[in-house]
C-alpha positions as CSV (number, residue, x, y, z in Angstrom):
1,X,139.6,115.9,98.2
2,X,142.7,113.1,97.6
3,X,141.5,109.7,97.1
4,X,142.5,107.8,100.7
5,X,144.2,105.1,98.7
6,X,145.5,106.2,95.1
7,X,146.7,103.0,94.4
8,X,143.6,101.0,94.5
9,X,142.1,103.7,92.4
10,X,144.8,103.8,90.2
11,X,144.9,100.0,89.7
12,X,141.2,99.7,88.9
13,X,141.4,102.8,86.3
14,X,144.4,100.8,84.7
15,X,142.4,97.9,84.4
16,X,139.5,99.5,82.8
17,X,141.8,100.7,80.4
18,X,143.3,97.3,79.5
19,X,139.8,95.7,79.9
20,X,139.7,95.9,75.9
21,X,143.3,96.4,74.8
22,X,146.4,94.5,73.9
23,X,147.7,94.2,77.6
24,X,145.9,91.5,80.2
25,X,144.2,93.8,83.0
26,X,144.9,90.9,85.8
27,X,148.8,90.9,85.9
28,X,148.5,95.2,87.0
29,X,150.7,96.0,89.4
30,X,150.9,99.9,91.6
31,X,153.1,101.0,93.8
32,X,153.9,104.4,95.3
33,X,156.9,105.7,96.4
34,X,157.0,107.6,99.2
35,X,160.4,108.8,99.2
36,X,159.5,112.6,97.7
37,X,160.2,112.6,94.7
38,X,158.1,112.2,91.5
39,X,156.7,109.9,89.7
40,X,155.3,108.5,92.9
41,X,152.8,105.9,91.8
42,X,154.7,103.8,89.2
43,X,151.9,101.1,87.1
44,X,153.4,98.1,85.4
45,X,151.8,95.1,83.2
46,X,152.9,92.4,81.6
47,X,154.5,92.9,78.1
48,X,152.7,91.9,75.1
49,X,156.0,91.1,73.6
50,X,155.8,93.7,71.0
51,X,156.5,97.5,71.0
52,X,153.7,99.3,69.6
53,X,151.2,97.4,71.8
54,X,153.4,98.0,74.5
55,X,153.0,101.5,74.0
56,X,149.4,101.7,73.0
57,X,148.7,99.9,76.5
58,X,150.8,102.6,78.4
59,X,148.7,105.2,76.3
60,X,145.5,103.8,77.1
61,X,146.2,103.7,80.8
62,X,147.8,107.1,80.7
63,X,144.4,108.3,79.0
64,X,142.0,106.7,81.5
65,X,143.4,108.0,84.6
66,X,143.7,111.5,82.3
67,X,140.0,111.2,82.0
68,X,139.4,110.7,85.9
69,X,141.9,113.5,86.7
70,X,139.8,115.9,84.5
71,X,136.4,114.8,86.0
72,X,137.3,114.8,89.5
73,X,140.6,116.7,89.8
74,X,140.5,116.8,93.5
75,X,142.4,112.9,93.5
76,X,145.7,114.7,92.4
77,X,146.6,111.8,89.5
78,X,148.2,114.0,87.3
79,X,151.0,113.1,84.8
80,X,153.9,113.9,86.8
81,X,153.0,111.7,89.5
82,X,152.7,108.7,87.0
83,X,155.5,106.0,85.7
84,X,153.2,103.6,83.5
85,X,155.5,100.9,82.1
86,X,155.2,97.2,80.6
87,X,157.2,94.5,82.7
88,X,158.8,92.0,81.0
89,X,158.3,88.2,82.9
90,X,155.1,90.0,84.9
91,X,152.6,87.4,83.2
């Protein structure tokens, strides 16, 4: 069964994600894209202003909604339908 709205669920998996890590969990942002083509459901977040937490922020939320997709695989969040990005000025 697909979740009714993926980018609620995908927002609150992101923020669990950030919950402990280098990026702050309040300034997520989802949208999908419902033009066709993937990734539909893009996630952004303020930049930390440096690189590697940059990346290990996209990896933790890439990882968390890996987890759900593996427990309940029926909400179709797989990897191609993803675009997880930090935003510069999204404080």
């Amino acid at each position: 069964m697909t979740h009714k709205d993926p980018t609620a669920l995908v927002a609150a998996l992101a923020r669990t994600a950030l919950e402990h890590g280098p990026a702050d969990p309040t300034t997520v942002r989802v949208t999908l894209n419902e033009c066709g083509r993937l990734p539909d459901l893009t996630v952004e977040f303020a930049t930390t202003g440096e690189q590697a937490a940059d990346r290990h922020a996209t990896d933790l939320v890439r990882g968390e909604i890996r987890i759900h997709e593996h427990s309940r695989p029926g909400d179709g969040l797989t990897d191609e339908r993803l675009a997880v990005r930090a935003l510069q000025g999204a404080r």
